[in-house]
Backbone as a ProteinNet text record, in pm:
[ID]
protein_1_A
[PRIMARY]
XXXXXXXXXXXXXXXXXXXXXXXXXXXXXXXXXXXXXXXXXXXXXXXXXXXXXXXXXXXXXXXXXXXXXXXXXXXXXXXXXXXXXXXXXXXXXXXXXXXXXXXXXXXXXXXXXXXXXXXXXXXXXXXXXXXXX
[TERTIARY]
4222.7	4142.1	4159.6	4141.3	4158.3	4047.7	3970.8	3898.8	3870.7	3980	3984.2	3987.7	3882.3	3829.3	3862.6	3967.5	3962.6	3864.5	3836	3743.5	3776	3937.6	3988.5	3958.7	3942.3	3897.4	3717.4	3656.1	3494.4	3472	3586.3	3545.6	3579.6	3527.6	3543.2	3706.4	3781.3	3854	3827.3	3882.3	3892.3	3851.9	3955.5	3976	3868.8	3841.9	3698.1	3550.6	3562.6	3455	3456.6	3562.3	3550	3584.7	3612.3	3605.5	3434	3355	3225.6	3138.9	3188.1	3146.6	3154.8	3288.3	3315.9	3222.5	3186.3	3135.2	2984.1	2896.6	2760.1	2824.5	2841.6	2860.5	2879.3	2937.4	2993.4	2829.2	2779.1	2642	2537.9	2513.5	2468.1	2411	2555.9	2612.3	2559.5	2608	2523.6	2405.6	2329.2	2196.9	2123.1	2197.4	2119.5	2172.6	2324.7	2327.2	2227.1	2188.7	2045.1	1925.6	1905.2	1794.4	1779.1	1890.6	1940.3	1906.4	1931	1911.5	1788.2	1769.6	1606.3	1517.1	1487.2	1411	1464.5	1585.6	1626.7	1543.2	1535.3	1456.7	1340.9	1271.7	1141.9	1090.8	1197.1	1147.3	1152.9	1258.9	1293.2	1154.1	1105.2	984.8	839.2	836.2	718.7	720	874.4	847.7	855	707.4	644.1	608.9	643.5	608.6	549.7	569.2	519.5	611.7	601.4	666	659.2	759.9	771.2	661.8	630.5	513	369.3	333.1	193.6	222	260.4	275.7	284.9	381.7	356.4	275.4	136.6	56.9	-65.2	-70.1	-160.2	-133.8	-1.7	15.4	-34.5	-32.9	-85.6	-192.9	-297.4	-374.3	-522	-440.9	-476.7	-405.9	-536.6	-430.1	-370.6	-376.2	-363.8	-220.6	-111.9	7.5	25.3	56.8	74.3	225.9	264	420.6	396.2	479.9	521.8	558.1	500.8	563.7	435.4	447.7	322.5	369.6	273.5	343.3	233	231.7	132.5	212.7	91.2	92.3	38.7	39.8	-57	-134.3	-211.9	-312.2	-307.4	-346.2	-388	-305	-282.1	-208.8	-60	37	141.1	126.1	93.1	132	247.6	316.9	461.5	560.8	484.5	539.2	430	550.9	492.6	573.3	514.4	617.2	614	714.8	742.8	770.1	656.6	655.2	716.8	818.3	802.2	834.2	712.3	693.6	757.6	840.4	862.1	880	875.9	864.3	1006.4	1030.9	1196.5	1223.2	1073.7	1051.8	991.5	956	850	724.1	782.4	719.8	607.8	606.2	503.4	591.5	734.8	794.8	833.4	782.4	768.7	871.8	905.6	980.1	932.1	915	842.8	957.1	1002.3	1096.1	1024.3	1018.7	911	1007.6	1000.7	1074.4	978.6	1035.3	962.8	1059.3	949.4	1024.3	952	993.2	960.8	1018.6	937.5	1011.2	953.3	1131.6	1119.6	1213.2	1112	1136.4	1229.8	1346.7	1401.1	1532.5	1469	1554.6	1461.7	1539	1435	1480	1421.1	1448.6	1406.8	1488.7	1418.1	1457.4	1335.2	1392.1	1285.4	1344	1249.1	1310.3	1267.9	1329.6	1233	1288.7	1204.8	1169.5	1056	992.4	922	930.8	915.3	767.1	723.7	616.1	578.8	479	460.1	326.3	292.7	167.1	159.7	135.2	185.8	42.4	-69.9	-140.7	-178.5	-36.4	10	146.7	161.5	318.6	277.9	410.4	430.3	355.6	331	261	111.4	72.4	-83.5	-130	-279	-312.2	-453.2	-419.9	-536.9	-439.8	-554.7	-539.8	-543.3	-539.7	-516.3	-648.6	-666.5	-811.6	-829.2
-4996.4	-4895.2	-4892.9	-4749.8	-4726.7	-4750.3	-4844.9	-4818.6	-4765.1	-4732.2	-4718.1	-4544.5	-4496.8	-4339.4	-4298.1	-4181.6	-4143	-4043.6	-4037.5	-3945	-3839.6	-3805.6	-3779.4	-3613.3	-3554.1	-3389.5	-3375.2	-3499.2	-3489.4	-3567.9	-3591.6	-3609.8	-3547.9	-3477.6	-3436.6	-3478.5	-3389.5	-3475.4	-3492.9	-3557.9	-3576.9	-3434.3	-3353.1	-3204.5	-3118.1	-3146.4	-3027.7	-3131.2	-3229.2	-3301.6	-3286.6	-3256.9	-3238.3	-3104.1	-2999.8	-2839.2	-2831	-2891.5	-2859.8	-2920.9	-3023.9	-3104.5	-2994.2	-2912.6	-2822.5	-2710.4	-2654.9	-2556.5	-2580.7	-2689.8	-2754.9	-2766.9	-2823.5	-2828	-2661.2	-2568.3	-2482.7	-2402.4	-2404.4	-2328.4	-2402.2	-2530	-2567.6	-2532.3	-2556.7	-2512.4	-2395.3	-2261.9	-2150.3	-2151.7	-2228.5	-2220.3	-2241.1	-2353	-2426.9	-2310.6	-2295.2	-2129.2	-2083.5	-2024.9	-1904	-1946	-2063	-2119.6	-2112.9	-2190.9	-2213.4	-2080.4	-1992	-1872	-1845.7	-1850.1	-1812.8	-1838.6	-1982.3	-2097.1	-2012.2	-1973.8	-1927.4	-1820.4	-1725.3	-1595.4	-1603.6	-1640.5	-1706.1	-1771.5	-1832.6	-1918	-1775.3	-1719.1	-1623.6	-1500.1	-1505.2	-1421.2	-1457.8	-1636.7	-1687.4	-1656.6	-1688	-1699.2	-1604.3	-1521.7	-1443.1	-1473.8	-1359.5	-1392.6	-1198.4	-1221.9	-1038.3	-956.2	-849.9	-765.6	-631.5	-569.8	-415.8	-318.5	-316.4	-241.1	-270.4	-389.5	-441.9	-350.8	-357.6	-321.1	-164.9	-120.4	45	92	40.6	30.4	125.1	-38	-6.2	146.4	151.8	263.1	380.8	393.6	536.1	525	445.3	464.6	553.5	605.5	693.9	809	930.3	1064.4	1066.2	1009.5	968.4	861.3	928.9	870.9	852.9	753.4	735.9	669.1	776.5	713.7	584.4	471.7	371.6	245.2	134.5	3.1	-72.6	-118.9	-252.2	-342.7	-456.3	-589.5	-666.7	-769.2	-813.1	-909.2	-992.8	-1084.6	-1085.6	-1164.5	-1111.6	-1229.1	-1296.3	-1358.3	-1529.6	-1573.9	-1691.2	-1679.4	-1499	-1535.8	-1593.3	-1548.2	-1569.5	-1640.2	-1736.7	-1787.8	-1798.3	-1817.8	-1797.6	-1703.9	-1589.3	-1430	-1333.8	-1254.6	-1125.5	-1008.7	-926.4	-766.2	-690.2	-647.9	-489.2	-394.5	-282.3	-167	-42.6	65.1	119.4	261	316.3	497.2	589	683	796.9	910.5	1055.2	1162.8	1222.5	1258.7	1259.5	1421.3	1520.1	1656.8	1715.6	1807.7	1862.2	1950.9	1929.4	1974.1	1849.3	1779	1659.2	1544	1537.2	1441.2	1337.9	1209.6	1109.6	967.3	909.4	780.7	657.1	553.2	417.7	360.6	265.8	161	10.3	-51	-169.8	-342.4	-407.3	-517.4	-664.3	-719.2	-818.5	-976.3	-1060	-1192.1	-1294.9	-1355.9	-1499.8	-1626	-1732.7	-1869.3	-1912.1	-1960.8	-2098.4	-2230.4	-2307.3	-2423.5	-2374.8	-2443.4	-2409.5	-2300.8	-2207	-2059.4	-1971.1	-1870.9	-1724.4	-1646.9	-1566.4	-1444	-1333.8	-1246.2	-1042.6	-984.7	-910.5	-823.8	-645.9	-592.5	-418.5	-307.8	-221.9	-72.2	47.9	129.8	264.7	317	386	502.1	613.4	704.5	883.7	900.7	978.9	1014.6	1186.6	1279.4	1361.4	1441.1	1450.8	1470	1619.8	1711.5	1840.5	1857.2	1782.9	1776.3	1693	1650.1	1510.3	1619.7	1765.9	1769.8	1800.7	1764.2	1767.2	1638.6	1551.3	1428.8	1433.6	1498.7	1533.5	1428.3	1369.3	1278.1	1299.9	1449.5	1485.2	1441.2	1415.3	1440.9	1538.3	1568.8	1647.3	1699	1818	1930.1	1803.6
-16260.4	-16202.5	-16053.5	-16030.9	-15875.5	-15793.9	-15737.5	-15696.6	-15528.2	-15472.6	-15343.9	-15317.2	-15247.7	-15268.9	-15067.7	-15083.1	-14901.7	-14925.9	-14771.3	-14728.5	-14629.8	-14659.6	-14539.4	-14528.8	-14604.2	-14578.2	-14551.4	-14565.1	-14492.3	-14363.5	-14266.8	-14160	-14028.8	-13899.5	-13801	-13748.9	-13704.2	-13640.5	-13483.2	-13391.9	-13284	-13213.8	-13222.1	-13161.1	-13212.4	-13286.4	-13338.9	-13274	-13259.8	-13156.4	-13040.8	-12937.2	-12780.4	-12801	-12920	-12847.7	-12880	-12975.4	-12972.1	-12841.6	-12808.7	-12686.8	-12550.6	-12546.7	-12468.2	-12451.4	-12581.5	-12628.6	-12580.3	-12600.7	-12555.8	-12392.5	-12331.8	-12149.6	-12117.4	-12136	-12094.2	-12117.9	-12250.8	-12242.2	-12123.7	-12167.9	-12078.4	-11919.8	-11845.5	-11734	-11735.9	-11784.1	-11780.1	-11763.6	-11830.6	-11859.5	-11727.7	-11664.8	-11561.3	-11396.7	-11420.6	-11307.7	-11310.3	-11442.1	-11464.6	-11399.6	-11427.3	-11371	-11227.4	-11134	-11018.2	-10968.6	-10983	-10946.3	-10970.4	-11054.1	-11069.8	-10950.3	-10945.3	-10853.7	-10710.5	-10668.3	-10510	-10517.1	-10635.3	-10629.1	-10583.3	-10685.1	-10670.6	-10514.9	-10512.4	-10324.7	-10211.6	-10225.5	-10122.1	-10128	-10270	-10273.1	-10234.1	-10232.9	-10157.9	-10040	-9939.1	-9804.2	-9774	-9709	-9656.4	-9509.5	-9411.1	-9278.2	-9200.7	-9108.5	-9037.8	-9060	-9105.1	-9148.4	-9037.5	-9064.1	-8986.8	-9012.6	-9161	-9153.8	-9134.7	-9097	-9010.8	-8924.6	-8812.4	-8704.5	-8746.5	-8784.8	-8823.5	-8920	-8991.9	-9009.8	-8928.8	-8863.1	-8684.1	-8615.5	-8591.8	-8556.8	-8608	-8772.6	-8797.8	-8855.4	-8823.3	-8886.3	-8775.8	-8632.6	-8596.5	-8555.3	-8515.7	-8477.1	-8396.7	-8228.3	-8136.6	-8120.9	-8070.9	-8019	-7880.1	-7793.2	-7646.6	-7639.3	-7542.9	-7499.1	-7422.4	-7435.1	-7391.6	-7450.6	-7414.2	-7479.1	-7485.6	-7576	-7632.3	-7690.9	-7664.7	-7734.3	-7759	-7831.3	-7951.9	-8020.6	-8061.4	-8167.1	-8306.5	-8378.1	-8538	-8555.2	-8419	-8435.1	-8464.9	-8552.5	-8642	-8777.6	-8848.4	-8947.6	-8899.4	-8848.2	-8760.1	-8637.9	-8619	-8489.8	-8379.2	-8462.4	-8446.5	-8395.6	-8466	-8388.6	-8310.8	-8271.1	-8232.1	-8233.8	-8167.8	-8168.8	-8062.8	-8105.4	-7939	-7986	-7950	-8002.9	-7891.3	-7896.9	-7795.9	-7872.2	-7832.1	-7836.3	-7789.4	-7807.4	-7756.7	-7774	-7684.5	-7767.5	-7855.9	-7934.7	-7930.2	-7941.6	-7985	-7964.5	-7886.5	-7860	-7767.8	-7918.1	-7983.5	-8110.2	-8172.6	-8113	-8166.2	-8234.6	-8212.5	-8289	-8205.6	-8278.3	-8191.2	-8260.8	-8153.9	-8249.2	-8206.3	-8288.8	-8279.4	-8306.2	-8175.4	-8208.6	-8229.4	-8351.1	-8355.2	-8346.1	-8285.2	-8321.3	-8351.9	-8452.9	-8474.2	-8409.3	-8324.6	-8326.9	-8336.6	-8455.7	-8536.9	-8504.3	-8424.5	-8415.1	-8548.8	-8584.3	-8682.9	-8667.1	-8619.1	-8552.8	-8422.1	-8413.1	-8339.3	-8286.4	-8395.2	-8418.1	-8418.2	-8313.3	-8337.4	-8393.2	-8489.4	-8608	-8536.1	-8544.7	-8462	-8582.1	-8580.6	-8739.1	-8670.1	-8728.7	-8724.7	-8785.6	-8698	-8761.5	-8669.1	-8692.7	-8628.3	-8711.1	-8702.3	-8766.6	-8686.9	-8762.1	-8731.5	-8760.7	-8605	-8669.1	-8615.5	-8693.4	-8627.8	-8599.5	-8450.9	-8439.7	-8357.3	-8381.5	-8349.5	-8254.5	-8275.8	-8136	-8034.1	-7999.1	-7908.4	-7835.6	-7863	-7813.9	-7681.7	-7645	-7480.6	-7447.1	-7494.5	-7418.2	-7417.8	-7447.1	-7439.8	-7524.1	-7500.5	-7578	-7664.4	-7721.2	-7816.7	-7957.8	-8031.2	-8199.6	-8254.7	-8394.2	-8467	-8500.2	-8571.5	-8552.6	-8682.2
[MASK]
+++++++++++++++++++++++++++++++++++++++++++++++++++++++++++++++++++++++++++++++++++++++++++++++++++++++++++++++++++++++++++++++++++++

């Protein structure tokens, strides 16, 4: 009697163990990119600081436009920064332009960030400093 039994068509070979090995790292890896990214998203959406529209905010939240330059801070929330605002007429029709700049120390780098915005007050033209009926 024979008693000696192979097993040779029920076992893994070598090559079908490190392409599945391959197959697990390679998802993996993906998985943890996705993540990686995630977590940067997420952080870049906490850090919050003064923004362009505080400041142009302030500005319209009256009728009343005055040509020139102002500058300011945002108090206790921001310590750190402030801004420069500068007004001018750019129509004689009431059209006015706000150049706003923001500058943020962090640590030992300063950040300037802004933008302009349009505004129009048709009973401010010519410089006059009435509001609107």
């Amino acid at each position: 009697m024979n008693t000696h039994s192979t097993n040779a068509g029920s076992a893994f070979t070598l090559l079908e163990v490190m392409i599945a090995v391959a197959v697990f790292f390679m998802a993996t890896f993906a998985v943890l990119a996705l993540v990686a990214q995630n977590l940067r998203t997420a952080r870049m959406l906490q850090e919050s600081g003064p923004s362009f529209g505080m400041v142009a905010a302030e500005l319209t939240l009256t009728n009343r436009i005055e040509e020139g330059t102002e500058s300011g801070d945002f108090g206790e929330l921001y310590p750190d920064a402030s801004w420069v605002r500068d007004v001018h007429l750019v129509s004689t029709s009431g059209l006015y332009q706000a150049d706003i700049v923001i500058i943020e120390r962090r640590g030992d780098r300063v950040v300037t960030n802004g933008g302009s915005l349009w505004l129009y007050r048709p009973g401010n033209a010519g410089g006059a400093l009435g509001g609107l009926p």
